[in-house]
C-alpha positions in Angstrom: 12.1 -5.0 -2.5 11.7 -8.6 -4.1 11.7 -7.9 -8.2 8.5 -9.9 -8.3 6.7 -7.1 -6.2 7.7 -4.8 -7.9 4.4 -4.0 -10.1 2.2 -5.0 -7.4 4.0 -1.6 -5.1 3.9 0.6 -7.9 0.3 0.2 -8.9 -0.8 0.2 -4.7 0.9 3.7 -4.5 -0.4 4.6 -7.8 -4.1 3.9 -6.9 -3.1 5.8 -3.2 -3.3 2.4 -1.3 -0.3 2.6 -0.1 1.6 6.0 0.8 4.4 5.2 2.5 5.1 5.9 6.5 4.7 9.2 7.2 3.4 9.8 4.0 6.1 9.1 1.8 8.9 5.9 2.8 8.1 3.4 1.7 9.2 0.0 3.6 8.4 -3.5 1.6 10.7 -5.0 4.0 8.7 -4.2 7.5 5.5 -5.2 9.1 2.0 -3.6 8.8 0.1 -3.0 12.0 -3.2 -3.7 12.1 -4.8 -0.2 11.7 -1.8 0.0 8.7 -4.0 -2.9 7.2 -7.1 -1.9 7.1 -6.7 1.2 6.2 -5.3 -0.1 3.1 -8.1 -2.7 3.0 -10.4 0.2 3.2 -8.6 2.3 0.5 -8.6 -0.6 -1.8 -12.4 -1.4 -1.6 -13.0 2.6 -1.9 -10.8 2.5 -5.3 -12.7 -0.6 -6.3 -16.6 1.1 -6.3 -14.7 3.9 -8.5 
């Protein structure tokens, strides 16, 4: 992972928008597929009305 994302990762998994494949890997360095993507999209807009 580049050091410059390095915040951004920990606060997504922090706030559970991101948890990893299967729940616990992460991978900064591979692609999202679309249902990936907007279930973070949906998580982040959840933690947002919190």
């Amino acid at each position: 992972m580049s050091a410059w994302a390095q915040d951004a990762m920990e606060w997504a998994v922090a706030e559970g928008i991101l948890t990893g494949k299967n729940g616990s890997a992460l991978d900064p360095q591979g692609t999202a597929s679309r249902a990936e993507v907007a279930t973070m999209l949906m998580r982040f807009t959840q933690s947002e009305d919190n």
